[in-house]
C-alpha positions as CSV (number, residue, x, y, z in Angstrom):
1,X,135.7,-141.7,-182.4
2,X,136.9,-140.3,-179.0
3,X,139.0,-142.2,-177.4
4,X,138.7,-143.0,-173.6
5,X,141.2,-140.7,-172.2
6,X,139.5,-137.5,-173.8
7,X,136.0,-137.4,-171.5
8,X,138.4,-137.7,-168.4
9,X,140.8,-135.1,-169.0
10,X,138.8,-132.6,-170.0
11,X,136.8,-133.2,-166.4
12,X,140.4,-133.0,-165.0
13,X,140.9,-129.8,-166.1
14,X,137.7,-128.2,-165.7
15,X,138.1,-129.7,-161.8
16,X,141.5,-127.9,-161.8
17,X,139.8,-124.5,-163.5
18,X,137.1,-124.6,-161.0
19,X,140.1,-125.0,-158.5
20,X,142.0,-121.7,-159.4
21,X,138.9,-119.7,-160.0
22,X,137.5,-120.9,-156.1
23,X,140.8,-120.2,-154.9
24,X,141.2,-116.0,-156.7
25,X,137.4,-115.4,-155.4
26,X,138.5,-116.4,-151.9
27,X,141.9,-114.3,-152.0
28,X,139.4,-111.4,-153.2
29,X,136.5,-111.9,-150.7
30,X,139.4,-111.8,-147.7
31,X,140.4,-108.5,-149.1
32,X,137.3,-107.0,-149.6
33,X,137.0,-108.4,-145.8
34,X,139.8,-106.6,-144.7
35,X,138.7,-103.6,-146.4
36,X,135.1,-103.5,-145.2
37,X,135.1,-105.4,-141.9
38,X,131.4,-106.2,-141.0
39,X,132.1,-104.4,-137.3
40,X,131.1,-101.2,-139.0
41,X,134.6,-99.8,-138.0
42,X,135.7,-98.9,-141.5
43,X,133.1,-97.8,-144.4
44,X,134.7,-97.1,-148.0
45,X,134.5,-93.2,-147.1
46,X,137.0,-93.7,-144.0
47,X,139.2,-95.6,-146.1
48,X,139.3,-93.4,-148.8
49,X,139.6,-90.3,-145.8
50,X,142.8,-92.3,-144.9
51,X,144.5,-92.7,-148.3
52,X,144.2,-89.0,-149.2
53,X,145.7,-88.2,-145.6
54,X,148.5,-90.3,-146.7
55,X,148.9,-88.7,-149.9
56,X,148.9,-85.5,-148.7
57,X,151.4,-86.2,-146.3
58,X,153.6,-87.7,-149.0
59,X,153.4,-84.7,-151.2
60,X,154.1,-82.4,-148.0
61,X,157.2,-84.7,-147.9
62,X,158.1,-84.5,-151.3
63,X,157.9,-80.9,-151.3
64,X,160.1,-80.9,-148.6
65,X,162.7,-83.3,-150.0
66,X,162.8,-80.8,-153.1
67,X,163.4,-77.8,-151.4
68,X,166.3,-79.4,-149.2
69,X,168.0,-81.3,-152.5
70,X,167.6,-77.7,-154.0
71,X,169.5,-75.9,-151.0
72,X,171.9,-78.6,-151.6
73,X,172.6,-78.1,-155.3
74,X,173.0,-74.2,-154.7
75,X,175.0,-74.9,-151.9
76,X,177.2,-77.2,-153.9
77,X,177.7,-74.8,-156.4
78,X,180.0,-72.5,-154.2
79,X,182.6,-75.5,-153.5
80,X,185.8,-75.9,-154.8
81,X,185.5,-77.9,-157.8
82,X,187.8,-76.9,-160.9
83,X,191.3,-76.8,-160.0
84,X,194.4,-76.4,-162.0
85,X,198.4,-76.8,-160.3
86,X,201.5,-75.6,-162.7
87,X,204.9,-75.8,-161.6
88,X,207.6,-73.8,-163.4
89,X,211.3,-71.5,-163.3
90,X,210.5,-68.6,-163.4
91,X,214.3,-67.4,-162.9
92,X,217.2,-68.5,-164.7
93,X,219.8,-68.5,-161.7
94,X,217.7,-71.7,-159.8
95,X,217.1,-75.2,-160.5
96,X,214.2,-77.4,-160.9
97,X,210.6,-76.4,-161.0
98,X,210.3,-74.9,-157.6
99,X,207.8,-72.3,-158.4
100,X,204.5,-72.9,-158.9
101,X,200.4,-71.5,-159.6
102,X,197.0,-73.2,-158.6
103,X,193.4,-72.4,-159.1
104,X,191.0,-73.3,-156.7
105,X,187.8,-72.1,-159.0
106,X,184.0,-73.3,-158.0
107,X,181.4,-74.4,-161.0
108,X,181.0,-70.6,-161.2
109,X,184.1,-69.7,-161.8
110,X,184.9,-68.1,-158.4
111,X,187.9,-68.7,-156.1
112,X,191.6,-67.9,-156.1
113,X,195.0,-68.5,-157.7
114,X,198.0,-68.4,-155.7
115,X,201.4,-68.2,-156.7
116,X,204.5,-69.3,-155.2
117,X,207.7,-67.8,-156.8
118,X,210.9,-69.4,-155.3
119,X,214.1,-68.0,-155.9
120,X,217.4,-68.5,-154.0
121,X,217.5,-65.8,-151.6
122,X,213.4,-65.9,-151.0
123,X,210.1,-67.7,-151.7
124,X,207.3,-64.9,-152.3
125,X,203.6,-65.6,-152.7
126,X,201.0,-64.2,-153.9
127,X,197.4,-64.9,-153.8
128,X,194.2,-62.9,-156.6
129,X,190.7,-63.6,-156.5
130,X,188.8,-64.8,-158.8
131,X,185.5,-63.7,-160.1
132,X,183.8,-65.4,-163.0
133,X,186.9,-66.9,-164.6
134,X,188.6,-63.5,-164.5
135,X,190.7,-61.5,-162.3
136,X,188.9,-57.6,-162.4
137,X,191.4,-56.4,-159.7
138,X,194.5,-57.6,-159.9
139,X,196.5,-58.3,-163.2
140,X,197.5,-61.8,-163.9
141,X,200.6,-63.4,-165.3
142,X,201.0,-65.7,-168.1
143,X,201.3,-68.6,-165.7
144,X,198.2,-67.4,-163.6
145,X,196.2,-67.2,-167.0
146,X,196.9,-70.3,-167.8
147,X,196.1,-72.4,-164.7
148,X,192.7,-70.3,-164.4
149,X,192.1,-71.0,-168.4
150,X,192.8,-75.1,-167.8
151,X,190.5,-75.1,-164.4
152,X,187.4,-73.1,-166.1
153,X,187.5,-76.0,-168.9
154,X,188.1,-79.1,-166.1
């Protein structure tokens, strides 16, 4: 009924289990070696004295790793990052678009336009802070409006 390969194989691979299973309970026993050396060195409650060392040491770490990436953000916050250039004639008697307005604005909103108004006898410029997206002390023109509207949405 069988034939004569069948009683051969099988005992090939039960030889070839018996193989893989010896070979993952040595692996194990020369970690659990490792792990409890028979000198008496380590015992299961030094090891596990270690490890929560280790972990506390980490979460010291971390907690120091958050607070610096925090001082970073907030520090990151107050750089220019929204910025707007226009260039314009603001005068009929020159040529070309000479004049110009930029907003140097943080994520907040904060900074500075300046304006630079050329004209043929004299350049004159002009610098207004920023608070917020507005200007509360100075007024600003048309041009300055528009740069700080166009950096506030960059």
């Amino acid at each position: 009924m069988y034939s004569d390969w069948v009683g051969p194989a099988i005992a090939g691979f039960l030889a070839v289990w018996l193989g893989v299973l010896s070979f993952l309970i040595w692996k194990q026993g020369n970690f659990l070696q490792s792990l409890f050396p028979k000198d008496g060195k380590r015992d299961i409650r030094r090891k596990f004295e270690e490890v929560l060392e280790a972990l506390e040491e980490f979460k010291e770490e971390s907690k120091k790793t958050k607070a610096d990436l925090d001082e970073l953000r907030e520090e990151g916050l107050l750089h220019i990052s929204r910025f707007w250039l226009l260039r314009y004639n603001p005068y009929e008697d020159t040529g070309g678009d000479q004049s110009f307005t930029v907003a140097l604005l943080d994520t907040r909103g904060s900074g500075f336009v300046l304006t630079s108004l050329h004209a043929r006898s004299q350049t004159r410029v002009f610098a207004k802070p920023i608070t917020d997206g507005k200007s509360s002390k100075y007024r600003l023109s048309k041009e300055e409006e528009e740069v700080v509207k166009k950096a506030m949405k960059k």
